[in-house]
MARLUM-596624 format. One line per field, with one value per residue (C-alpha): residue number from 1; z negated, y, x. Coordinates in steps of 0.001 Angstrom, whole numbers, m for minus. Layout:
<sites>
num <- (NUM  ...)
c3 <- (Z  ...)
c2 <- (Y  ...)
c1 <- (X  ...)
</sites>
This chain:
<sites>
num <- (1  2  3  4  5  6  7  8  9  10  11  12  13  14  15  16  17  18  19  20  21  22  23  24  25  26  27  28  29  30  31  32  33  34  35  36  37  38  39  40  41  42  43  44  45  46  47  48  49  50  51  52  53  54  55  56  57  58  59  60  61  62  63  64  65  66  67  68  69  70  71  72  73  74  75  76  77  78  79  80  81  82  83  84  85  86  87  88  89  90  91  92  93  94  95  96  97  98  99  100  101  102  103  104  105  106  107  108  109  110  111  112  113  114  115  116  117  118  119  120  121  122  123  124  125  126  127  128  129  130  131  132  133  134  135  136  137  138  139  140  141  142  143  144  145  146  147  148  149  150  151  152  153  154  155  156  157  158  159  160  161  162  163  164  165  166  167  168  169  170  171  172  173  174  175  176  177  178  179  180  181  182  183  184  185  186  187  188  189)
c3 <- (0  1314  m1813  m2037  m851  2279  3084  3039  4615  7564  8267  9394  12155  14597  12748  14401  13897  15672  18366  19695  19849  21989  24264  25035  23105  20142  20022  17388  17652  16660  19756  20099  18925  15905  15432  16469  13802  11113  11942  12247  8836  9444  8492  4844  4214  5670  3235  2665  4547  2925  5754  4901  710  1948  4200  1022  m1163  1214  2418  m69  m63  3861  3207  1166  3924  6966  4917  4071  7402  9515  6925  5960  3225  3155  791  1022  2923  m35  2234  5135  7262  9603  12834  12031  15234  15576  12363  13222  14435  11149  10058  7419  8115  5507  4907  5853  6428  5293  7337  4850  3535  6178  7624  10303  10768  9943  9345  10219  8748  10231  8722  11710  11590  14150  16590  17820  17008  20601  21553  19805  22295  20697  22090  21144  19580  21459  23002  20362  17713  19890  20540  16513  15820  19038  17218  13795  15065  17265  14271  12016  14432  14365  16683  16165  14538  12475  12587  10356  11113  9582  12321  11395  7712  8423  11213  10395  12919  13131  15984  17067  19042  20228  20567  24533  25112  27995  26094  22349  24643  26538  23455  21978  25007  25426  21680  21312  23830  22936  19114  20897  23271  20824  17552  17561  20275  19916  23242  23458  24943)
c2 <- (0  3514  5627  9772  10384  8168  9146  13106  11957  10292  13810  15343  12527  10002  6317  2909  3428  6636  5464  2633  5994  7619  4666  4604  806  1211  m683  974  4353  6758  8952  11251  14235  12563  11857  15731  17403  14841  16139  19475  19118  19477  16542  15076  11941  8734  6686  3748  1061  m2873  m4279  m1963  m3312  m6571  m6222  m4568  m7412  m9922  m8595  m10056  m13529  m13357  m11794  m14929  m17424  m15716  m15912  m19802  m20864  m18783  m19874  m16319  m14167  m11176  m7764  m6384  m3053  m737  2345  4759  4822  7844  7285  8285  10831  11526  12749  13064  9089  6798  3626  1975  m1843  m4270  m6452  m6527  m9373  m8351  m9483  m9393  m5980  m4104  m4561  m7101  m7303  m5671  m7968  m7145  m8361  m8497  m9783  m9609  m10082  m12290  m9605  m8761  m12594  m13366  m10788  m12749  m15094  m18545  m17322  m13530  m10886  m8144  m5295  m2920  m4945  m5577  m1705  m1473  m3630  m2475  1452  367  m1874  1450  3808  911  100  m3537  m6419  m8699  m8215  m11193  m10739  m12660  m13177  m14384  m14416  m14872  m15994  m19095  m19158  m18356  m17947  m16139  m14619  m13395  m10196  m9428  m5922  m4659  m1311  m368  m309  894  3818  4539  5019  7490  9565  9595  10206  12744  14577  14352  15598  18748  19426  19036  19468  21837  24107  23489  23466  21933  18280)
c1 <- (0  1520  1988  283  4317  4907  1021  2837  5560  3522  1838  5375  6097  5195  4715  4020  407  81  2818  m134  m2310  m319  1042  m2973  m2904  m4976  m8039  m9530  m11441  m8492  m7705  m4611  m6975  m7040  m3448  m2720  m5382  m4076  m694  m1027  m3007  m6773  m7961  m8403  m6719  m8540  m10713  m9633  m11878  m12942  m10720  m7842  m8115  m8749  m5087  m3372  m4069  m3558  m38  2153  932  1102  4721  5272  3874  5337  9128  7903  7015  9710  12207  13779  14214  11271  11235  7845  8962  7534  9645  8861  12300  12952  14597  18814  18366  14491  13542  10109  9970  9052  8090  6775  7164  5233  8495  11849  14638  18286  21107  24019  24186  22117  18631  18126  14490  11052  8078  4494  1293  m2260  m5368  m7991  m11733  m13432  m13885  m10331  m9143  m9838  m7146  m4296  m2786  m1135  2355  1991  945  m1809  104  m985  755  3886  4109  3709  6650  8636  8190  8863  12487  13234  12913  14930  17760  16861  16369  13586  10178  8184  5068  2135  m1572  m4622  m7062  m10761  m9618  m8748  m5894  m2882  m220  3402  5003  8743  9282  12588  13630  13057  15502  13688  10346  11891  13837  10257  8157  10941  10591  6575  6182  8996  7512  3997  5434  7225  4483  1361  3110  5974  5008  956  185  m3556  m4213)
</sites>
């Protein structure tokens, strides 16, 4: 669960979340007008919905199963990173895998209802989630994202995403622009 600071923190940047928004991947009924008045601070901070509690209680357990059945080591993430050149690109990954000393991977979890369970494909992830984890190991400087679902709340399946340069180098660019076009110099969408 994001804490009143990382929710702060979100409002001056770009995070995985709002990066589907932009890339036009999001299947949920956030448009970029919403991203931009949340940013520019004229919105109130989202309520928090059943299916968002029901994914914060879930998400360490799911940590715990992902780490069991992928045979790794996860921290719950508990940390909103900011990109070491972008300072307005951030992420806030739900666990993370240590290789040695320094972060090797970020984990994502997902707890989807029955209606966007069709959209999860037995060898990957929907696009919207692979753009999430794509953003979130482009802000991080890592390589591979694990990623954890409980479809329907029964089926459980984990995925591997490799890091894609082309695509992690392509979001930077649309979303640093959108953030200097929309956010920094306010020009209307």
């Amino acid at each position: 669960m994001l804490t009143a600071e990382q929710m702060a923190l979100r409002r001056t940047g770009i995070t995985a979340t709002d990066a589907t928004v932009i890339a036009g991947v999001c299947p949920y009924k956030r448009t970029v007008a919403d991203v931009l008045a949340e940013k520019r601070g004229e919105t109130e901070p989202f309520e928090t919905t059943t299916a968002m509690r029901v994914g914060n209680v879930l998400e360490a357990p799911l940590l715990g199963l992902l780490a069991e059945d992928r045979e790794i080591v996860v921290l719950p993430g508990n940390k909103t990173y900011i990109h070491p050149y972008f300072p307005w690109a951030l992420a806030t990954p739900d666990g993370v895998v240590f290789d040695g000393k320094r972060m090797g991977s970020v984990c994502e979890i997902k707890c989807v209802g029955a209606w966007l369970s069709k959209t999860w494909k037995a060898h990957s992830p929907p696009q919207h989630v692979v753009v999430q984890v794509m953003w979130q190991m482009a802000v991080t400087c890592t390589r591979r994202a694990y990623v954890g679902a409980l479809l329907g709340g029964t089926d459980w399946r984990t995925y591997v995403v490799d890091f894609d340069e082309n695509m992690g180098a392509d979001l930077l660019s649309v979303c640093g622009e959108w953030w200097e076009r929309h956010v920094v110099k306010g020009e209307p969408l």
